[in-house]
C-alpha positions in Angstrom: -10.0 -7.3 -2.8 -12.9 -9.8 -2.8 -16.4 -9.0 -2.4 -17.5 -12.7 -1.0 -16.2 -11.3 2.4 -19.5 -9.4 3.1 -23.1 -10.4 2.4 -24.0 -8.4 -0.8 -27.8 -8.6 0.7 -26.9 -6.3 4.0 -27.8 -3.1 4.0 -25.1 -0.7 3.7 -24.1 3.1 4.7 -21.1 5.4 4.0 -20.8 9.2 3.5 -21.5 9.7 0.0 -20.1 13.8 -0.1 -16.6 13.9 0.1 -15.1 14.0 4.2 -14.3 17.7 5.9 -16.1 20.3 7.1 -19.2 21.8 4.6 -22.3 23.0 4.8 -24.2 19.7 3.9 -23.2 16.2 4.2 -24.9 13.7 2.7 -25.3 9.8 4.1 -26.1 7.2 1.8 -28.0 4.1 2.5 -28.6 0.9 0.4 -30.4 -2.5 1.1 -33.9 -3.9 2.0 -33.7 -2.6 5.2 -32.7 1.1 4.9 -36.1 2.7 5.0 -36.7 0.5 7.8 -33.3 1.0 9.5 -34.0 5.2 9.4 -37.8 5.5 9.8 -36.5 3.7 13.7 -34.7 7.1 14.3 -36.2 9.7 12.2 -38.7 11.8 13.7 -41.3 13.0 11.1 -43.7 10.8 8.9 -43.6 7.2 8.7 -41.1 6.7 5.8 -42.2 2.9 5.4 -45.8 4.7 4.2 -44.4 7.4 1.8 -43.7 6.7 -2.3 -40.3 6.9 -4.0 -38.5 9.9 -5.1 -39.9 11.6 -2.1 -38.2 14.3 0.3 -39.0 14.1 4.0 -37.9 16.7 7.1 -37.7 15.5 10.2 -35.3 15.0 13.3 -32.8 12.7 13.7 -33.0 10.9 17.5 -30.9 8.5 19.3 -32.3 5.9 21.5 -32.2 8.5 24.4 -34.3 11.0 22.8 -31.3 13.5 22.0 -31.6 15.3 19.0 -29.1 14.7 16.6 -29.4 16.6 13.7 -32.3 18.2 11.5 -32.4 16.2 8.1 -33.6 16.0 4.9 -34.8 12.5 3.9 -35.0 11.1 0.2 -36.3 7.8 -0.5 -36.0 5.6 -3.4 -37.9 2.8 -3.3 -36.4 -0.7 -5.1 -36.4 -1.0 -7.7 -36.2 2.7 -8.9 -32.9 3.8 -7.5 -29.3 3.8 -8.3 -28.4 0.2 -6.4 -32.1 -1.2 -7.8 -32.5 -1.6 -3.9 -34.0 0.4 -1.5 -31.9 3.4 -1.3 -32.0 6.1 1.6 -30.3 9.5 1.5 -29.8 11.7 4.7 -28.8 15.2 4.2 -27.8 16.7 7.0 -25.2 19.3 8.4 -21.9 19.3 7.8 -20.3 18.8 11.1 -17.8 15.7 11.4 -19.1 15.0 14.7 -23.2 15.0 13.7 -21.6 12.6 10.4 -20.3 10.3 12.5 -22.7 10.0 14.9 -25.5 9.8 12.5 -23.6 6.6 10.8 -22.5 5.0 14.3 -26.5 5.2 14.9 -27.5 3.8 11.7 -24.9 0.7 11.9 -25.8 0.3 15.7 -29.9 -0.1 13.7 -28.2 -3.0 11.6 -26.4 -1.2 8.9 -22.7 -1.9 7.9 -20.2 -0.2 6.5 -20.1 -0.2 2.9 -16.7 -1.1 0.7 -15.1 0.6 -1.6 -17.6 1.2 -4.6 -20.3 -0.9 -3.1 -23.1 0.9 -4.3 -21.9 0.5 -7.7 -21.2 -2.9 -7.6 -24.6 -3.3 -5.9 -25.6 -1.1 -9.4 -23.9 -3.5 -11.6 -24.7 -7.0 -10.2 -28.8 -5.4 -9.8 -28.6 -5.0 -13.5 -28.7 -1.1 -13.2 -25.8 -0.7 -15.4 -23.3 -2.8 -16.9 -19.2 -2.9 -16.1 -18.3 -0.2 -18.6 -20.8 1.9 -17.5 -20.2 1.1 -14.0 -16.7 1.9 -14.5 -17.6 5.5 -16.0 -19.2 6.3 -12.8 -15.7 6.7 -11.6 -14.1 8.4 -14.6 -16.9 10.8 -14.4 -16.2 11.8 -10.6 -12.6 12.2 -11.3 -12.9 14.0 -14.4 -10.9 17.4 -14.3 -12.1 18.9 -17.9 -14.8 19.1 -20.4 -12.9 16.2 -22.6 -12.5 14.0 -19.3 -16.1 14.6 -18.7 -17.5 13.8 -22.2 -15.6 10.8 -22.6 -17.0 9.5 -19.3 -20.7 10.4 -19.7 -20.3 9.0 -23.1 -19.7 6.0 -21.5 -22.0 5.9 -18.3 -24.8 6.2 -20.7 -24.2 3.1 -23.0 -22.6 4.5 -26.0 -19.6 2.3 -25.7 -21.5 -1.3 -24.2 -24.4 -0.9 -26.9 -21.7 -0.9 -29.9 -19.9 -4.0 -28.2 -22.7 -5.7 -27.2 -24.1 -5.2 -31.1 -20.6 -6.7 -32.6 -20.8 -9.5 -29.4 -24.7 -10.7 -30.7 -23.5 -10.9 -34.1 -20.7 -13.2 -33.5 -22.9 -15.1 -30.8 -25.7 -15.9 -33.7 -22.7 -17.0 -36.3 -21.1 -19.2 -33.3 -23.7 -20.8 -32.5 -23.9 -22.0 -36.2 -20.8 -23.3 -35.7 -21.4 -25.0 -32.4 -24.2 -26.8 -33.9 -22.1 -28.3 -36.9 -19.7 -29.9 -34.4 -23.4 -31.5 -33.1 -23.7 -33.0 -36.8 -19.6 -33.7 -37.3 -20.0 -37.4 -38.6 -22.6 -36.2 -41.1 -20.0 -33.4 -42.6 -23.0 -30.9 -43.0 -22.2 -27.0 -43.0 -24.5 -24.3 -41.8 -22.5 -21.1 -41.5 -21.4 -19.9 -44.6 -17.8 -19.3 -44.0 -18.0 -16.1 -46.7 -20.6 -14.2 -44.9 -18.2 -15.2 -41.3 -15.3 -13.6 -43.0 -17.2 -10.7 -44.2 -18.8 -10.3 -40.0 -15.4 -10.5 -39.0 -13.6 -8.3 -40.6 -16.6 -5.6 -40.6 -16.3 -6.5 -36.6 -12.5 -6.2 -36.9 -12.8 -2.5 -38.5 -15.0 -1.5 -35.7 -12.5 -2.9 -33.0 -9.2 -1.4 -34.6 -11.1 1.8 -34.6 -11.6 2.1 -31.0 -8.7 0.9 -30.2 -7.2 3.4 -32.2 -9.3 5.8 -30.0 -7.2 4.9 -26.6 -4.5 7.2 -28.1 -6.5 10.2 -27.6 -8.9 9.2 -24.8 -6.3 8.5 -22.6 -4.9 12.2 -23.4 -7.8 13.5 -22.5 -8.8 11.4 -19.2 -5.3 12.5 -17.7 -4.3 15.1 -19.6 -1.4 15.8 -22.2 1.9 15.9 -21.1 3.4 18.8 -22.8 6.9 19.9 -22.5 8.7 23.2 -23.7 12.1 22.6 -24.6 14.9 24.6 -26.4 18.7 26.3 -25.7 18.6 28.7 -22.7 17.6 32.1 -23.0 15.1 31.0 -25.9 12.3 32.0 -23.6 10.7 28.8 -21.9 9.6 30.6 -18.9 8.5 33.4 -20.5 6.2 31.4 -22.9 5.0 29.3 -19.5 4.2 32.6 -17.8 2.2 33.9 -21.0 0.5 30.8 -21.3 -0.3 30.6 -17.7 -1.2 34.4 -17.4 0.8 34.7 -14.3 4.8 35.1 -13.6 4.6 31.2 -12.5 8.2 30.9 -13.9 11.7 32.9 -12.8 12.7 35.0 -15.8 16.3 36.0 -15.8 18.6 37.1 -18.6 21.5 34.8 -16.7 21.5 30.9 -18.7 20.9 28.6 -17.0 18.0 30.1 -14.6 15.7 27.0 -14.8 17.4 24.1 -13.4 14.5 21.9 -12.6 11.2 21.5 -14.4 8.3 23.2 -13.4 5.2 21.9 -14.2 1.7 23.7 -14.3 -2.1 22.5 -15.7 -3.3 24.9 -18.8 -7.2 24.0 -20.0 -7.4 25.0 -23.4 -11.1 24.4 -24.8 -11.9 21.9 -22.2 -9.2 19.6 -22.5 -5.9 19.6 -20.0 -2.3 19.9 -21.1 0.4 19.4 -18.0 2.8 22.4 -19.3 5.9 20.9 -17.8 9.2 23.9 -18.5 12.4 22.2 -18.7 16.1 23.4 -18.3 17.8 24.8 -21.5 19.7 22.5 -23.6 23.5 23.0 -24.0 26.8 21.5 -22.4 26.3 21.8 -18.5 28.4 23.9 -16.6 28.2 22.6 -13.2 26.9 19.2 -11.9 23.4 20.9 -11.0 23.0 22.3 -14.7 23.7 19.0 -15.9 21.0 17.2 -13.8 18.3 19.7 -15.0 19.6 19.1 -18.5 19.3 15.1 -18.1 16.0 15.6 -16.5 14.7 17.5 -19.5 15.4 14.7 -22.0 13.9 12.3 -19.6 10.6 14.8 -19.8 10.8 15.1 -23.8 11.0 11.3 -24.0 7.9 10.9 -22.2 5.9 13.8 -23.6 2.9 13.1 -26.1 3.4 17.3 -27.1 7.1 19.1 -27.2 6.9 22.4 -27.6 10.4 23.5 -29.0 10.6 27.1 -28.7 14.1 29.0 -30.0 15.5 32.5 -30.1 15.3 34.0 -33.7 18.1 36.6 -33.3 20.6 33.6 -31.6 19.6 30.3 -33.0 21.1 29.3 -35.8 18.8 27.4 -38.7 21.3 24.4 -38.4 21.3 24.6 -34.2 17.6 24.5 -34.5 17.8 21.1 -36.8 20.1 20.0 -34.3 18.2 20.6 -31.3 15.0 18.8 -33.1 16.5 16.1 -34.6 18.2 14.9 -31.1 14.5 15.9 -28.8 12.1 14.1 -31.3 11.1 10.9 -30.5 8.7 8.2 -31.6 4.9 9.1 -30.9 5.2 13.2 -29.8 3.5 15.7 -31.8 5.5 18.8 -32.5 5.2 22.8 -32.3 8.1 24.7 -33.5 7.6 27.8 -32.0 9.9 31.1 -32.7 10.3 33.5 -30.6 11.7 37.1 -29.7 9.8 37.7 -33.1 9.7 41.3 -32.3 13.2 41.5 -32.1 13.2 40.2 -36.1 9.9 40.1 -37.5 11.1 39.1 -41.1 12.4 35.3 -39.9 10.5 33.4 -42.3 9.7 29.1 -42.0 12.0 28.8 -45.0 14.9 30.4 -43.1 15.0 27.9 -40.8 14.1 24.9 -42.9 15.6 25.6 -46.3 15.5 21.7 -47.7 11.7 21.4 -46.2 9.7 20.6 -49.2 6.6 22.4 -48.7 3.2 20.3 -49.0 5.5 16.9 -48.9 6.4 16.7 -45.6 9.8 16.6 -46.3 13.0 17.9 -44.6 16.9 17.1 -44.7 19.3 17.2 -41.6 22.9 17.0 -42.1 23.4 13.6 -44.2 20.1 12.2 -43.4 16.6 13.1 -44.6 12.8 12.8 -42.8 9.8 12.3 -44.8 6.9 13.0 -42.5 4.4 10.9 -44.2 5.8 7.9 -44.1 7.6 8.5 -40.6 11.2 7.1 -42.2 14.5 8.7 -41.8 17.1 8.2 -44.4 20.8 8.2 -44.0 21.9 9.1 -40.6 18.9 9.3 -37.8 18.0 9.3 -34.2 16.4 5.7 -35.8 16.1 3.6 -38.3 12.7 2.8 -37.9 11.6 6.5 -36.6 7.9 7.9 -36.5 6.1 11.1 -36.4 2.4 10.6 -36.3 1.5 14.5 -37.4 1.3 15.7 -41.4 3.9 18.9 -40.9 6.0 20.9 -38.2 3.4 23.8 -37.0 5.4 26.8 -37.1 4.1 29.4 -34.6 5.9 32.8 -34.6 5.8 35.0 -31.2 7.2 37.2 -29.0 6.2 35.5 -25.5 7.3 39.1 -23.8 4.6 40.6 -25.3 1.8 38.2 -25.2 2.3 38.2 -29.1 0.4 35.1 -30.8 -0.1 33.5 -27.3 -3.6 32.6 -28.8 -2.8 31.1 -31.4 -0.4 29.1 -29.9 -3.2 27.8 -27.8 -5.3 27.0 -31.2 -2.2 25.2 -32.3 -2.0 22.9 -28.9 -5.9 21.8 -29.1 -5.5 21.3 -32.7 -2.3 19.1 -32.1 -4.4 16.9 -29.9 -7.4 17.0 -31.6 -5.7 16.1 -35.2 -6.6 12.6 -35.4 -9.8 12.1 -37.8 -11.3 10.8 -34.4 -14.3 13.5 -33.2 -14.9 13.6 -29.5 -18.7 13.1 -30.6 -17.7 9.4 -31.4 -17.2 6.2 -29.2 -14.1 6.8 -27.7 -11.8 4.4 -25.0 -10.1 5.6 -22.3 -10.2 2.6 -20.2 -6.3 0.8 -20.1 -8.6 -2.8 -19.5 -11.1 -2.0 -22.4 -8.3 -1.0 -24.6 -6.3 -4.8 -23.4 -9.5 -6.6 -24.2 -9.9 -4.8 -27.6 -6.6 -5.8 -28.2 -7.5 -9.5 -27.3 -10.5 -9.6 -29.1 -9.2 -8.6 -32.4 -6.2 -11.0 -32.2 -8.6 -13.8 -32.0 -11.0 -12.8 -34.6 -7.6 -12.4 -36.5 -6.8 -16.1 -35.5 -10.6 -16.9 -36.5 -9.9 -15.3 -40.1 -6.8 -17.2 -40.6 -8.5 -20.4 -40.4 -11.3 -19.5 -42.2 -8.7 -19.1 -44.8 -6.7 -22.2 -44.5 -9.8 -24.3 -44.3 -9.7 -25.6 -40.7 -12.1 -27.6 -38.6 -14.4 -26.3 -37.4 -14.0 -26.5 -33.5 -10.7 -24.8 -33.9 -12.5 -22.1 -35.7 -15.4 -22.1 -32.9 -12.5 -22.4 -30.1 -11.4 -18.6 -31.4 -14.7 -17.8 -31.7 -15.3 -18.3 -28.3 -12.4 -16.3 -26.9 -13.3 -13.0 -28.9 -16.6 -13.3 -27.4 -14.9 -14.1 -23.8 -12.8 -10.9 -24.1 -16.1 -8.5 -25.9 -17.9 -10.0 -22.7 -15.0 -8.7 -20.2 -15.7 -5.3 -21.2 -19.6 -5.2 -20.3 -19.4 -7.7 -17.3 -21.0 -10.2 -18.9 -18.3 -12.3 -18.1 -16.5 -11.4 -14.7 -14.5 -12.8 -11.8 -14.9 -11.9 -7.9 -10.8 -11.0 -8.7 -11.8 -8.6 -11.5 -14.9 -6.7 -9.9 -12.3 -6.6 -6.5 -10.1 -4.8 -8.5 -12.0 -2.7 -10.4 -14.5 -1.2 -7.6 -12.2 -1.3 -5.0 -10.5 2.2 -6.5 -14.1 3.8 -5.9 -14.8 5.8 -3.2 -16.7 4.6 -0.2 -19.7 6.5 -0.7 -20.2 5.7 -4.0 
């Protein structure tokens, strides 16, 4: 979607509260001609005379003299307003019909219709904010949860562009050193010290691998964690969704089998979201229907960041349980071994069920093969070769899901499962897919810069790779952009915003 298709200098209007029947709705305005374009139909003072940040009542009149609505009118007068334009905002009822009759009147006064994200881009291109922040703005209306929400007003306010901007003005000062030696290139003179480059790019290098390490867990936390239970039939999935839940969300049955497709409900523990998805019990299938649910669950467990694998202490065998986890883990998922019916045998002990574990090493045998959770490496016979388990330990949670035993703690074991990284919400942390890919491009061209700081190269290759890591740091606050890239990014805004 290209923005060139409209003049950026029309003023624009769209319904900036979201469409449907409320008690307000609230019509947003943007340009040098919005004051001017309302004050023609709003009967009350002269809006052209009043200071910003003001609220006005009046009537709204069409051309006939019919009243169409009773309004509130705010002005913010350019260049103190969200655009940095001249920015009108009519609140008025919330009738569809008084809406769209308002607008109709207000475009027939030499308004348009604004795009998707217009005001924003207006925002951006004003100098109001730059692209990450801009970008927040979007993150922070869709955000579902506290986590969602922190990450994105973290971001809106400059946290993230002021450390990029920082690490971009470092290697801008150091590049142009560099430039100016290819100036001087028959004379063979040096004036950036090539030790003090390698020690700014690998300081800038630490920085960059840091928040890229962050995207792990903001992206968890802008969309949630997918969390599966998983385990035999009869273990108690449902149950443990129900008590989780607080309601009877699941069908309980003592008849295998029951759950034949997943269900899938949102639990907000502390602010952040984890999409509980229950799954059908593992075991050889005995119809064609079973057996899709079954294949359906390892589809789920293979794309879940959190599995939940919960198993009957008076049925399950220690070396089913191994079984069952050695075929459901999978590269990248966290893991909560929970045990349940723990009322029915309140003696089962960790150590039961994982005899070879070596406690405090992170160590644990299956069959032939053996898993050391530090180092993520199976030995012997594996699910893979090259396996790894980014937690320190198995949590072990025991419970009777009947009973709403240890349902809390549970809970305390799912936020801590998320939040087990050293990363603190406090700090910078990226959520964004395109920061994360520019990160990413940044640090393989500082890593490209190093390398031929090392081997001794010329210096315009070493400026050439310079010159890309700041192209990609500059992608990330708008500093550079493309009509293609501001297209794409805005045009998943909302009208009115």
């Amino acid at each position: 979607m290209a923005y060139t298709s409209h003049n950026l200098n029309d003023t624009i209007v769209a319904l900036a509260t979201p469409p449907g029947v409320g008690a307000i709705g609230v019509i947003r305005l943007s340009g040098e001609e919005a004051i001017d374009i309302v004050n023609q139909v709003f009967h009350g003072k002269d809006l052209k005379k009043q200071t910003t940040h003001t609220i006005h009542f009046g009537a709204i009149r069409d051309d006939s003299g019919r009243i169409l609505d009773e309004v509130l009118v705010s002005l913010f007068v350019a260049p103190k307003s969200y655009t940095g334009e001249n920015v009108v905002e009519v609140s008025c009822h919330g009738s569809n019909y008084i809406i769209q009759e308002v607008i109709q009147l207000f475009i027939e006064k030499g308004a348009r219709t604004a795009q998707p994200g217009e005001f924003t881009l207006r925002a951006f291109l004003n100098g109001r904010m730059d692209l990450s922040q801009a970008e927040a703005v979007a993150d922070l209306i869709s955000s579902s949860s506290k986590a969602s929400h922190s990450i994105a007003m973290q971001q809106m306010r400059g946290g993230f562009s002021d450390e990029i901007r920082k690490l971009r003005q470092q290697l801008i000062d150091f590049a142009s050193l560099i430039e100016l030696e290819l100036d001087f290139a028959e004379e063979d003179v040096e004036f950036a010290n090539r030790e003090a480059l390698k020690k700014l790019v690998e300081k800038i290098q630490a920085v960059l691998r840091a928040l890229i390490q962050s995207f792990k867990l903001g992206n968890v936390l802008k969309h949630g964690v997918n969390t599966v239970i998983a385990g035999r039939p009869n273990a108690g999935k449902s149950t443990l969704l129900n008590a989780l839940l607080n309601e009877e969300r699941a069908i309980v049955s003592e008849i295998a089998g029951t759950t034949r497709d997943t269900i899938e409900e949102v639990l907000n523990i502390k602010g952040v979201e984890f999409r509980i998805i229950d799954t059908a019990g593992i075991r050889e299938a005995e119809d064609a229907i079973e057996a899709m649910g079954v294949e359906k669950t390892m589809q789920k467990v293979q794309q879940s960041a959190l599995l939940v694998y919960v198993f009957d202490v008076v049925k399950t065998q220690p070396a089913e349980v191994q079984a069952d986890l050695a075929k459901l883990i999978h590269e990248n998922v966290q893991v909560l071994v929970v045990a349940n019916k723990m009322d029915l045998n309140p003696y089962t002990k960790f150590e039961h069920y994982f005899p070879k574990w070596e406690v405090g090493s992170g160590k644990w045998e299956v069959g032939s093969g053996k898993w050391e959770v530090g180092s993520g490496k199976w030995e012997g016979s594996s699910p893979s070769s090259d396996f790894r388990l980014p937690i320190s330990d198995f949590a072990w949670v025991p419970i009777s899901a009947i009973h709403g035993m240890n349902i809390e703690y549970l809970k305390e074991k799912l936020f801590e499962a998320v939040l087990s990284s050293d990363m603190a919400l406090e700090g910078t942390v990226v959520a964004n897919v395109r920061h994360y890919e520019a990160l990413q491009k940044a640090d393989e061209s500082l890593g490209r810069v190093m390398q031929g700081l090392n081997e001794g190269v010329a210096s315009d290759f070493v400026a050439m790779d310079i010159r890309q890591a700041l192209y990609f740091l500059g992608e990330i606050t708008g500093e550079i952009s493309t009509d293609d890239l501001l297209g794409n990014i805005f045009s998943r805004f909302c009208i009115g915003k």
